[in-house]
SERO-783758 format. One record per atom (N, C-alpha, C): residue number from 1; residue in three letters; chain; atom name; y negated, z, x. Coordinates in Angstrom, 3 decimals. Layout:
// SERO-783758
PT	seq	type	mol	atom	y	z	x
PT	NUM	ALA	A	CA	Y	Z	X
...
***
This chain:
// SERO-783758
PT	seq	type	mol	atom	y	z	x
PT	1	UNK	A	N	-54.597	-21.101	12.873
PT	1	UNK	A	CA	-53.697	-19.982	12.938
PT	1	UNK	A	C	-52.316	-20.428	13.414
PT	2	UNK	A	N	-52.044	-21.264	12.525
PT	2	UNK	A	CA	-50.636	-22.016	13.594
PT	2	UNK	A	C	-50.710	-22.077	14.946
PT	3	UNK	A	N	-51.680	-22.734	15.324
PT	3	UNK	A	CA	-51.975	-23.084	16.884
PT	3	UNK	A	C	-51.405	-21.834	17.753
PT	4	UNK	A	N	-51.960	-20.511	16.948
PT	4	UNK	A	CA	-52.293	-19.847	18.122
PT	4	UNK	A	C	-50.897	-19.369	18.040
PT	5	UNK	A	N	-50.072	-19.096	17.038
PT	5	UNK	A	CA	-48.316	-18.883	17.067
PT	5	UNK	A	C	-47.857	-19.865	17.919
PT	6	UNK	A	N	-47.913	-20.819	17.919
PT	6	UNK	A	CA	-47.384	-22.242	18.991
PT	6	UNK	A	C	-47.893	-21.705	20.444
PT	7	UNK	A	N	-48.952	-21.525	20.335
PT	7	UNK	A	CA	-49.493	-20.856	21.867
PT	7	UNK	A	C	-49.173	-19.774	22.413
PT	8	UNK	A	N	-48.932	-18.887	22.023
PT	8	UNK	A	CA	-48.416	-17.520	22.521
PT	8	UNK	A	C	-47.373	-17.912	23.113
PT	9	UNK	A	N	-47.563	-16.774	24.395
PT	9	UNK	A	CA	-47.058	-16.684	25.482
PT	9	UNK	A	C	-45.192	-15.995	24.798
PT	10	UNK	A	N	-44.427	-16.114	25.186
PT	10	UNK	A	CA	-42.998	-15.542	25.194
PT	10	UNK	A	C	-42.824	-14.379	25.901
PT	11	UNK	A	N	-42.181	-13.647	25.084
PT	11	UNK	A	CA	-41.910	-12.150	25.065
PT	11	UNK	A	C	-41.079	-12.041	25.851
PT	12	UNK	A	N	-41.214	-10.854	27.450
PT	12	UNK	A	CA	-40.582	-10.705	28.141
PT	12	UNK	A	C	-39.158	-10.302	27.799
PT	13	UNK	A	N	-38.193	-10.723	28.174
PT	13	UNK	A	CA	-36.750	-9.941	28.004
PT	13	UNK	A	C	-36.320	-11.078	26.064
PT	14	UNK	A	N	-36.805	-11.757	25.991
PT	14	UNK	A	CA	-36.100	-12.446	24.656
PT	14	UNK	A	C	-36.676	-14.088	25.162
PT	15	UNK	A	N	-35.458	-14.587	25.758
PT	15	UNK	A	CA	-35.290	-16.098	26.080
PT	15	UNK	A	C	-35.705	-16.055	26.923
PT	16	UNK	A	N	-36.618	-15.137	28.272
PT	16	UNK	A	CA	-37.363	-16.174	29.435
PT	16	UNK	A	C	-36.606	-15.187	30.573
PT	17	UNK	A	N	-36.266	-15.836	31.552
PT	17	UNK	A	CA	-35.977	-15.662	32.909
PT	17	UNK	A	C	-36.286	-14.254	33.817
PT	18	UNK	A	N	-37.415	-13.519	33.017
PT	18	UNK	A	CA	-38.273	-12.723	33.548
PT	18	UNK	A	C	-38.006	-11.789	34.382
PT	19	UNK	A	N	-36.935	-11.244	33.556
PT	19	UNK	A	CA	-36.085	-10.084	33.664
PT	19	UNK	A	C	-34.752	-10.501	34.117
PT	20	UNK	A	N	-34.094	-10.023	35.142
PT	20	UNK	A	CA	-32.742	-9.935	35.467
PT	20	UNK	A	C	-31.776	-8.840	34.932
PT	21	UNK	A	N	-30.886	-9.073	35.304
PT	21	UNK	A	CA	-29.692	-8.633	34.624
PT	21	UNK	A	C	-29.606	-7.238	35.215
PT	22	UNK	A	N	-29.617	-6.218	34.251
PT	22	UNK	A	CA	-29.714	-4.562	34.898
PT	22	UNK	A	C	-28.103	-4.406	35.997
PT	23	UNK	A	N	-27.109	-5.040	35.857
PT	23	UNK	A	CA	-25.917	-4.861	36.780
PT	23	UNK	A	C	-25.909	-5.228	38.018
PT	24	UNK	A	N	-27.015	-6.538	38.109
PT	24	UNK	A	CA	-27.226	-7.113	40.026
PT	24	UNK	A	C	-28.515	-6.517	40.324
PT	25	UNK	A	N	-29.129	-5.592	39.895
PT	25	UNK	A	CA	-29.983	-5.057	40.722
PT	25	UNK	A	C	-30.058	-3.149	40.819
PT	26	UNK	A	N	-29.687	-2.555	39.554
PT	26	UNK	A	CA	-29.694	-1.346	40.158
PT	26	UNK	A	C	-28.402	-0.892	39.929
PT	27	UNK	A	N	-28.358	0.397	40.984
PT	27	UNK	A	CA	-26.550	1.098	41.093
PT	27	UNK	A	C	-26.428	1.426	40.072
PT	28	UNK	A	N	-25.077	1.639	40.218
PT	28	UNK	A	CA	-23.948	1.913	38.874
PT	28	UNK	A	C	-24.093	3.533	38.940
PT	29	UNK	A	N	-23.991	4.613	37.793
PT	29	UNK	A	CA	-24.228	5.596	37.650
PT	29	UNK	A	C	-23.067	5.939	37.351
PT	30	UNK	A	N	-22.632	7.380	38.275
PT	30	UNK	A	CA	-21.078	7.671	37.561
PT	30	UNK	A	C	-21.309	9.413	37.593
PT	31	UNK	A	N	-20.618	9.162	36.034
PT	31	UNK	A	CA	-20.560	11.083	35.813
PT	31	UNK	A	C	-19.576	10.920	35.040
PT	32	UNK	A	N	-19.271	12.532	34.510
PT	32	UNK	A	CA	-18.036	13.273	34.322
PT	32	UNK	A	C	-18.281	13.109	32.503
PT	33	UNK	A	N	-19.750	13.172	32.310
PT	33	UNK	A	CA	-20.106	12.694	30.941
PT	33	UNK	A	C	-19.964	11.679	30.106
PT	34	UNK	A	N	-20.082	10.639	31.117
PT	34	UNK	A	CA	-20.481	9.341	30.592
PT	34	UNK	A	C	-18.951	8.705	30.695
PT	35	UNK	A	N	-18.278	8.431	30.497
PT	35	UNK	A	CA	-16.870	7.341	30.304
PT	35	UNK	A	C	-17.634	6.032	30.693
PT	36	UNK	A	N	-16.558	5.571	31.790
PT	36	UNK	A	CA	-16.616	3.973	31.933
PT	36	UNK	A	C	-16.191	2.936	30.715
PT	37	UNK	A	N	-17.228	1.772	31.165
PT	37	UNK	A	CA	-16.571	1.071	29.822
PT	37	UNK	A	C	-15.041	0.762	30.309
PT	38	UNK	A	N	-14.486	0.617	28.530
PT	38	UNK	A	CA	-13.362	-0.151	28.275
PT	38	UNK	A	C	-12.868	-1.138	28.125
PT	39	UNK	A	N	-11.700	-1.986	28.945
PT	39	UNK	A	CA	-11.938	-3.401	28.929
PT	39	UNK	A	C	-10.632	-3.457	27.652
PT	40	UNK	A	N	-11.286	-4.510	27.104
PT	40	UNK	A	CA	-10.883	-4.849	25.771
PT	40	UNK	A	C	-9.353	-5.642	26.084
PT	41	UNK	A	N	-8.160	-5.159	25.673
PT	41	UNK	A	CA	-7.007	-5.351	26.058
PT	41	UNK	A	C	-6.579	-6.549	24.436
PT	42	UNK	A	N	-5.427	-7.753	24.826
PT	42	UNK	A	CA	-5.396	-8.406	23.923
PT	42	UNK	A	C	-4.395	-7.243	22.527
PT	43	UNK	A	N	-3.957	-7.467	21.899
PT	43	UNK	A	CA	-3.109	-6.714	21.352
PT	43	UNK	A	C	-1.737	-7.561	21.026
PT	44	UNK	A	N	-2.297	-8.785	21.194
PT	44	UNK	A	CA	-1.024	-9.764	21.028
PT	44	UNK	A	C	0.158	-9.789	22.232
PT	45	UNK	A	N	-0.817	-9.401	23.694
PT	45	UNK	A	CA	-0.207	-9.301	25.164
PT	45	UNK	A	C	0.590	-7.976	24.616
PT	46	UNK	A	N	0.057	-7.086	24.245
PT	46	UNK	A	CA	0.979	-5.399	23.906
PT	46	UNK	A	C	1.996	-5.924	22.862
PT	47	UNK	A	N	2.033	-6.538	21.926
PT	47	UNK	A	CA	3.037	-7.067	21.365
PT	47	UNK	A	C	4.705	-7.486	22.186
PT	48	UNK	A	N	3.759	-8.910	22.807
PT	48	UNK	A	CA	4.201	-9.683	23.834
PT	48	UNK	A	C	5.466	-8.773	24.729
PT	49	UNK	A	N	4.838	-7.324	25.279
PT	49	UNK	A	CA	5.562	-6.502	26.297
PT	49	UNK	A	C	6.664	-5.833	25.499
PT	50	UNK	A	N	6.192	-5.674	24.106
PT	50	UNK	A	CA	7.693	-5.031	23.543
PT	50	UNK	A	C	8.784	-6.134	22.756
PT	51	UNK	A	N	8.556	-7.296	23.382
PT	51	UNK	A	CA	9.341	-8.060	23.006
PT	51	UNK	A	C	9.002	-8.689	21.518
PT	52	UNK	A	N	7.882	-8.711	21.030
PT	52	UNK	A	CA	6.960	-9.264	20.103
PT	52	UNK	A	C	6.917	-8.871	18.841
PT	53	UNK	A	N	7.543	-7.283	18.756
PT	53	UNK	A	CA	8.102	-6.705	17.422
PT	53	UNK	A	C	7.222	-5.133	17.855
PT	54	UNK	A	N	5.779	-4.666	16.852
PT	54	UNK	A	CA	6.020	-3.608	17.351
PT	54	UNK	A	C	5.887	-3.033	15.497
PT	55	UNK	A	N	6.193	-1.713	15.625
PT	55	UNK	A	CA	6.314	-0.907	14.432
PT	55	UNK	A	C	5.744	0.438	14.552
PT	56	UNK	A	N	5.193	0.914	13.342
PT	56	UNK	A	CA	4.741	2.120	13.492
PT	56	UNK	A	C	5.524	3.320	12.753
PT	57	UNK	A	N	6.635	2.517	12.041
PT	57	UNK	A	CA	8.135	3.857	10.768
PT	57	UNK	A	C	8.997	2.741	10.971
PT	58	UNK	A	N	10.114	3.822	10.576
PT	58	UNK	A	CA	11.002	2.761	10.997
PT	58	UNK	A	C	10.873	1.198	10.123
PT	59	UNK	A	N	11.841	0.347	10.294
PT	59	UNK	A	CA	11.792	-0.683	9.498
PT	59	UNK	A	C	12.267	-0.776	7.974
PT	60	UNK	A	N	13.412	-0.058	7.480
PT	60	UNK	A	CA	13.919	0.249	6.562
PT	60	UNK	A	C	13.359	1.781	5.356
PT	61	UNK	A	N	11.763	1.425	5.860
PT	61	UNK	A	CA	11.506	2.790	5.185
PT	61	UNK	A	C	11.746	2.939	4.187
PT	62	UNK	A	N	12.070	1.738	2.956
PT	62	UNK	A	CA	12.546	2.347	1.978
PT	62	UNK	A	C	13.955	2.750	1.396
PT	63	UNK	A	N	14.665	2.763	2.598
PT	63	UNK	A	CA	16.019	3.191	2.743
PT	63	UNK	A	C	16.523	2.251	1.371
PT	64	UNK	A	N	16.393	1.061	0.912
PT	64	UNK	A	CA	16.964	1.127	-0.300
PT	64	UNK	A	C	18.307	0.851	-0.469
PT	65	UNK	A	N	19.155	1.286	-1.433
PT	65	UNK	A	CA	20.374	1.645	-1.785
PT	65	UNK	A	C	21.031	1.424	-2.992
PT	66	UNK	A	N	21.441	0.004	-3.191
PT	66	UNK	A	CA	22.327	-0.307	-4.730
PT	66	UNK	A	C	22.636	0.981	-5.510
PT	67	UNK	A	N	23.359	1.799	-4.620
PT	67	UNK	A	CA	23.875	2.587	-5.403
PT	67	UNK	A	C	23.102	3.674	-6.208
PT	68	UNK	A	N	21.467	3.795	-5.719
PT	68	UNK	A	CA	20.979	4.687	-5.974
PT	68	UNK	A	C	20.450	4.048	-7.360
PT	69	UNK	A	N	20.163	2.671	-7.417
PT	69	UNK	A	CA	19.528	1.693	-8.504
PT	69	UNK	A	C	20.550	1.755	-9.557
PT	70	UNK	A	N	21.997	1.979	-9.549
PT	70	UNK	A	CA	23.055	1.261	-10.209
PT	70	UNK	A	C	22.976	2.486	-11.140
PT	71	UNK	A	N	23.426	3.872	-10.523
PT	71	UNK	A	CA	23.382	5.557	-11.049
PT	71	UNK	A	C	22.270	5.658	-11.895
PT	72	UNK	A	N	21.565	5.692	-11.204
PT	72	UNK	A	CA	19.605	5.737	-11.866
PT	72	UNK	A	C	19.702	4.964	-13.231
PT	73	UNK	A	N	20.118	4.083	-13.022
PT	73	UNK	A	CA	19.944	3.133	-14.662
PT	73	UNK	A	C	21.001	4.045	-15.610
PT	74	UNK	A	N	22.214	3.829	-14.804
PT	74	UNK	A	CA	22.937	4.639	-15.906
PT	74	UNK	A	C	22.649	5.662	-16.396
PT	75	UNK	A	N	22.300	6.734	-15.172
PT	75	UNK	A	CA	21.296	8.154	-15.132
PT	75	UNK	A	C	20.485	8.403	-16.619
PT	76	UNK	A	N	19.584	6.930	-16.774
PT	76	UNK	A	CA	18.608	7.360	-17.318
PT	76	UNK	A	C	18.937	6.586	-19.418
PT	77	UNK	A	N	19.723	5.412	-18.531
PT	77	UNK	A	CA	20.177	4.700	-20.362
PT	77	UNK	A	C	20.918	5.940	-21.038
PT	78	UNK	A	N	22.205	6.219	-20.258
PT	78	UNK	A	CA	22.796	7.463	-20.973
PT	78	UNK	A	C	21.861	8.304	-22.027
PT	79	UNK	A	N	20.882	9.250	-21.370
PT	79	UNK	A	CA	20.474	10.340	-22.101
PT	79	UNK	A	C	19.886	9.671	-23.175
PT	80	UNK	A	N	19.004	8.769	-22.556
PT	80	UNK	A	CA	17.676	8.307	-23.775
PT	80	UNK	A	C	18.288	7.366	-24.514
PT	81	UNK	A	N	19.651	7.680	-24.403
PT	81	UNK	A	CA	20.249	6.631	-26.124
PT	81	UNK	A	C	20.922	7.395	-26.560
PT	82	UNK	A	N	20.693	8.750	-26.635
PT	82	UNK	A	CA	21.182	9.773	-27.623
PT	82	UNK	A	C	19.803	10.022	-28.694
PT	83	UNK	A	N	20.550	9.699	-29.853
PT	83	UNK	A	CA	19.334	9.781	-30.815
PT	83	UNK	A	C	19.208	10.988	-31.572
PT	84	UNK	A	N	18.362	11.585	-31.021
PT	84	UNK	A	CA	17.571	12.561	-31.297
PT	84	UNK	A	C	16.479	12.697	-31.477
PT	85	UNK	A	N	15.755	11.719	-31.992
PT	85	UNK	A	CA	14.243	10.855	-32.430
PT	85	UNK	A	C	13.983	10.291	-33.934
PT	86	UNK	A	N	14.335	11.517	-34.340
PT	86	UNK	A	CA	14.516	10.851	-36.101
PT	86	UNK	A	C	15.569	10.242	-36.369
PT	87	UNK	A	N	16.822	10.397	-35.586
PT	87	UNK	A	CA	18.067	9.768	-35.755
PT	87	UNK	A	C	18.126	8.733	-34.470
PT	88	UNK	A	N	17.268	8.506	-34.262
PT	88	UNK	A	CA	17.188	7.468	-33.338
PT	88	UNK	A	C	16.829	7.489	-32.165
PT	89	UNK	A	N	17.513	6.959	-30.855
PT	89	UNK	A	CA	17.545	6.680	-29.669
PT	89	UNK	A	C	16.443	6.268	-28.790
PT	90	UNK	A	N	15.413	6.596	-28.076
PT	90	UNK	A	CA	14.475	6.304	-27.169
PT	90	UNK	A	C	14.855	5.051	-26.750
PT	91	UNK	A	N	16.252	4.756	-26.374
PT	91	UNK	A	CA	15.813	2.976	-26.167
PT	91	UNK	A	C	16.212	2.517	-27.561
PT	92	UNK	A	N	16.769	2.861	-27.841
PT	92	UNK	A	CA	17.154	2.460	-29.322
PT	92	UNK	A	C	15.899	1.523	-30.074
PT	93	UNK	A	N	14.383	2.775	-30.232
PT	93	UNK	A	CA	13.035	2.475	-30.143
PT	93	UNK	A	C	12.626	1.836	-29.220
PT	94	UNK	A	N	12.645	1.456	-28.307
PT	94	UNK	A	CA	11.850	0.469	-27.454
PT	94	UNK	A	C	12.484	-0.502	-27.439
PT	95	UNK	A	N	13.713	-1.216	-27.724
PT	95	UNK	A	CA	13.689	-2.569	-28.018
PT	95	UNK	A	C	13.621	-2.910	-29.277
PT	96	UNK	A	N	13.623	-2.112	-30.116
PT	96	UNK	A	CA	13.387	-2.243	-31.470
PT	96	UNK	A	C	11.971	-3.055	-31.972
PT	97	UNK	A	N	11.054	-2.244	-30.587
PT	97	UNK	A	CA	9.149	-2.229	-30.730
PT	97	UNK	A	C	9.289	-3.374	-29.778
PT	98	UNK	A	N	10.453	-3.762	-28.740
PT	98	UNK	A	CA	10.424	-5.200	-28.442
PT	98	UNK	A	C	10.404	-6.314	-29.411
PT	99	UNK	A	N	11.313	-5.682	-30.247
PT	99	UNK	A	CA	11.957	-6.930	-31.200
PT	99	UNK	A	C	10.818	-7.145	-32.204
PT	100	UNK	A	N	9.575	-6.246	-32.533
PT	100	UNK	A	CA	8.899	-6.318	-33.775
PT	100	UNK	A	C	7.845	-6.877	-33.188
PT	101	UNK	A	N	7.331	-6.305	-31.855
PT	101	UNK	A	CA	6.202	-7.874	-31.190
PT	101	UNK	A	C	6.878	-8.964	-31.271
PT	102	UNK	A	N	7.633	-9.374	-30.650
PT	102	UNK	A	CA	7.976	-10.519	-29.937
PT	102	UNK	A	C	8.120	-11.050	-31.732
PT	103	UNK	A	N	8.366	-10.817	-32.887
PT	103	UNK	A	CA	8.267	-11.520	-34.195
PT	103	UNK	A	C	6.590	-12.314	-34.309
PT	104	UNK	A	N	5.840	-11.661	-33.851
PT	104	UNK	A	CA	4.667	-12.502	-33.862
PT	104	UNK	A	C	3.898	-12.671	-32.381
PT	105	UNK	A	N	4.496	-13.515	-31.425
PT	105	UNK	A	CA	4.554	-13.854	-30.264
PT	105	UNK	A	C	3.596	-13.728	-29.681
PT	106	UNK	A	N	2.717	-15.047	-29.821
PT	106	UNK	A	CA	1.901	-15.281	-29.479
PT	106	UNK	A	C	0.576	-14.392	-29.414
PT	107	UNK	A	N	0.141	-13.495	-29.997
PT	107	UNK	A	CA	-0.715	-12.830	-30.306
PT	107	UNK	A	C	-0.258	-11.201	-29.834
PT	108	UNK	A	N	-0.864	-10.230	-28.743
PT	108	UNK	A	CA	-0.257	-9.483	-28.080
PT	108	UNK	A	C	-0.408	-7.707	-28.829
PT	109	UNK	A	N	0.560	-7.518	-28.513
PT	109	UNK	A	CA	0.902	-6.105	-29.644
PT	109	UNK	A	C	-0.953	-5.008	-29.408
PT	110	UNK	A	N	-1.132	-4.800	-30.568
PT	110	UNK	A	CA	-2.226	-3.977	-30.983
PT	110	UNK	A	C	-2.242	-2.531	-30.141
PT	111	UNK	A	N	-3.368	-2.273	-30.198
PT	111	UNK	A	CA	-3.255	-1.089	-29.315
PT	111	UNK	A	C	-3.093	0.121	-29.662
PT	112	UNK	A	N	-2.945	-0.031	-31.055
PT	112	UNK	A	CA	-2.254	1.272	-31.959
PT	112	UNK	A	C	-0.602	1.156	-32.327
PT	113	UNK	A	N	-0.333	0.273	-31.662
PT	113	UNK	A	CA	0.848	-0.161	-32.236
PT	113	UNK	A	C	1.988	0.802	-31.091
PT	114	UNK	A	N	3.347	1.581	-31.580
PT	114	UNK	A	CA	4.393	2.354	-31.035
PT	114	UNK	A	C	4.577	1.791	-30.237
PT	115	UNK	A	N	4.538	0.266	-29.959
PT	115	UNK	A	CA	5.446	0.061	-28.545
PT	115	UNK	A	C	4.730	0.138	-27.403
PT	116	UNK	A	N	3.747	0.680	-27.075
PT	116	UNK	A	CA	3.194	1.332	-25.640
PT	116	UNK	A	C	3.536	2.187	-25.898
PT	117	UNK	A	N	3.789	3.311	-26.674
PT	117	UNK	A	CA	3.873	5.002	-26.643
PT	117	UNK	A	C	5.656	4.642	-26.212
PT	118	UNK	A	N	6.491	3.807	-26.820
PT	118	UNK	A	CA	7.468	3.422	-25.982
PT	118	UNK	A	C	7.828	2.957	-24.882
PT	119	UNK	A	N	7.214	2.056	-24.864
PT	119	UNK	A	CA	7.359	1.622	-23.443
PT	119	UNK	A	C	7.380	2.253	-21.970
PT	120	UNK	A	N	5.952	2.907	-22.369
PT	120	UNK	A	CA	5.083	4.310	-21.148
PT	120	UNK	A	C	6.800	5.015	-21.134
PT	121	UNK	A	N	6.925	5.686	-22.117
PT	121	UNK	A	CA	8.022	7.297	-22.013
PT	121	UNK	A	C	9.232	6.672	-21.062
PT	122	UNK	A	N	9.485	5.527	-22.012
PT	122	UNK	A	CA	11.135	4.997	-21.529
PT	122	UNK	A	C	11.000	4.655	-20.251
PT	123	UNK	A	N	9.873	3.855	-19.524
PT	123	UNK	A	CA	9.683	3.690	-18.099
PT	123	UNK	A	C	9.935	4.916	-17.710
PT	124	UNK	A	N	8.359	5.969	-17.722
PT	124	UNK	A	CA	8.292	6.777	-16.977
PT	124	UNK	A	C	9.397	7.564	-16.954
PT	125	UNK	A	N	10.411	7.741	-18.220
PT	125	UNK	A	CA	11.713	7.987	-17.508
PT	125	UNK	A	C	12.771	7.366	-16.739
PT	126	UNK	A	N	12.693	6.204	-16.711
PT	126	UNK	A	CA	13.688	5.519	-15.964
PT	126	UNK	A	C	12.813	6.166	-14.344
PT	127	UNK	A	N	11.621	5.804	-13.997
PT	127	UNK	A	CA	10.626	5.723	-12.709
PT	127	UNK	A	C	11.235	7.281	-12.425
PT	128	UNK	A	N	11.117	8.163	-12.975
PT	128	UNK	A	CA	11.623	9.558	-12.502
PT	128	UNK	A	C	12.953	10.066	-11.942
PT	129	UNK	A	N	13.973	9.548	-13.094
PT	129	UNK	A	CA	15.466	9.125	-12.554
PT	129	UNK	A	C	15.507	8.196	-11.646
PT	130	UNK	A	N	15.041	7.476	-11.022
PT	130	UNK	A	CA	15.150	6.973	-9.587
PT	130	UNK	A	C	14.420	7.540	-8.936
PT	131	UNK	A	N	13.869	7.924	-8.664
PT	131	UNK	A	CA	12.696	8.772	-7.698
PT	131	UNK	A	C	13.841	10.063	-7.343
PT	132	UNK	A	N	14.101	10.871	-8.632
PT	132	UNK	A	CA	14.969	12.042	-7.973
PT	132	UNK	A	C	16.141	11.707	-7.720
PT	133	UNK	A	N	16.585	10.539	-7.688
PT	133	UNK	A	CA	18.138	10.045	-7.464
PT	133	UNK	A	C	18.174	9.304	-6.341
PT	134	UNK	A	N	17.063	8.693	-5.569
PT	134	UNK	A	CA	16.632	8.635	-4.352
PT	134	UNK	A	C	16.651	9.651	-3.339
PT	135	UNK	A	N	15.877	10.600	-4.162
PT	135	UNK	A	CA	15.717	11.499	-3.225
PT	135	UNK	A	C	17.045	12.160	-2.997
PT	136	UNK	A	N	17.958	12.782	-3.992
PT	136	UNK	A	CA	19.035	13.205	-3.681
PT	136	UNK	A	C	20.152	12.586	-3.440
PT	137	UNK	A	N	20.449	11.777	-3.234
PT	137	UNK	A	CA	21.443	10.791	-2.747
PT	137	UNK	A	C	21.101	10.276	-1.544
PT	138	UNK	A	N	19.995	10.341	-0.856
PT	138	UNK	A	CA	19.599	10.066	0.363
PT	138	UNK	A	C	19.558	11.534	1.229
PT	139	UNK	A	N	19.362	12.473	0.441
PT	139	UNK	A	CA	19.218	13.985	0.727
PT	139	UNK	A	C	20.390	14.244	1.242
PT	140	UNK	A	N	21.468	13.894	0.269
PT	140	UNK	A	CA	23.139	14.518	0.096
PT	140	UNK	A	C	23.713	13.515	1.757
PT	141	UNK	A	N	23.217	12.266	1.522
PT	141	UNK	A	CA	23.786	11.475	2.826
PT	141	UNK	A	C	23.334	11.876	4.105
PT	142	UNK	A	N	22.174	12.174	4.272
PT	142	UNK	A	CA	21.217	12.484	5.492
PT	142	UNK	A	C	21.617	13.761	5.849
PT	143	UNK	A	N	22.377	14.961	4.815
PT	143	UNK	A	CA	22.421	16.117	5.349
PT	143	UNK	A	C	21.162	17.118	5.522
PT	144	UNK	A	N	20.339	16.658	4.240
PT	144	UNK	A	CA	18.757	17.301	4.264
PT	144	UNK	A	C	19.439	18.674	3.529
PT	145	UNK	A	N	20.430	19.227	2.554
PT	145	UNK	A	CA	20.488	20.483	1.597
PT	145	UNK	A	C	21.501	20.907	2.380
PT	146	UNK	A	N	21.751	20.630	3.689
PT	146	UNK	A	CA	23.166	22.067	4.037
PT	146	UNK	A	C	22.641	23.611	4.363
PT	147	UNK	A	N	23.336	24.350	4.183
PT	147	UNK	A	CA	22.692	25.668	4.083
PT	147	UNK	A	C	22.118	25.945	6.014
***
């Protein structure tokens, strides 16, 4: 049974000579249907032509702005250290729930434990006060709210 795998003849069109190349022997077909191929352009040469920098937004998309970071913090420490939380201050509580992990270090705060329910709020308010203090301070500069 081997033999006769060793013996068999080779399959026209896979490794043998048999067949020529369909481009040197019959014409080229042209219609309105069919698109010519596309020759594969480098993208490094298209680089190359715009002077080796290309971009698709500007470069500075995130417009960022000290001043919007500096406000924003203040923005957001201000309110949430008015204690109105059982007497007590939203950051007031979150470094507090800093200060009561970090007493037993090594071993990482429980998952019932206040200082994620702190942590989450006090971020997600700081993350909001910059987001809308971005937006409007870039709004107010750009001339996005004139009537």
């Amino acid at each position: 049974m081997a033999s006769a795998f060793a013996t068999s003849s080779s399959v026209v069109g896979l490794g043998s000579s048999s067949l020529s190349s369909p481009s040197s022997r019959s014409p080229r077909l042209v219609s309105e249907f069919v698109k010519p191929p596309v020759v594969a352009r480098n993208p490094f040469g298209v680089a190359r032509s715009f002077g080796g920098r290309i971009t698709c937004f500007q470069r500075d998309w995130l417009r960022r702005d000290l001043n919007v970071i500096g406000f924003g913090l203040i923005g957001w420490i201000a309110p949430s250290s008015i204690p109105v939380i059982d007497g007590k201050s939203l950051t007031g509580l979150f470094f507090e729930s800093i200060g009561t992990e970090l007493a037993h270090f090594p071993s990482p705060p429980a998952l019932t434990s206040q200082f994620w329910l702190w942590l989450i709020t006090w971020h997600l308010g700081l993350f909001i006060t910059l987001t809308f203090g971005q937006i409007g301070f870039k709004g107010r500069t750009e001339d996005y709210f004139q009537k």
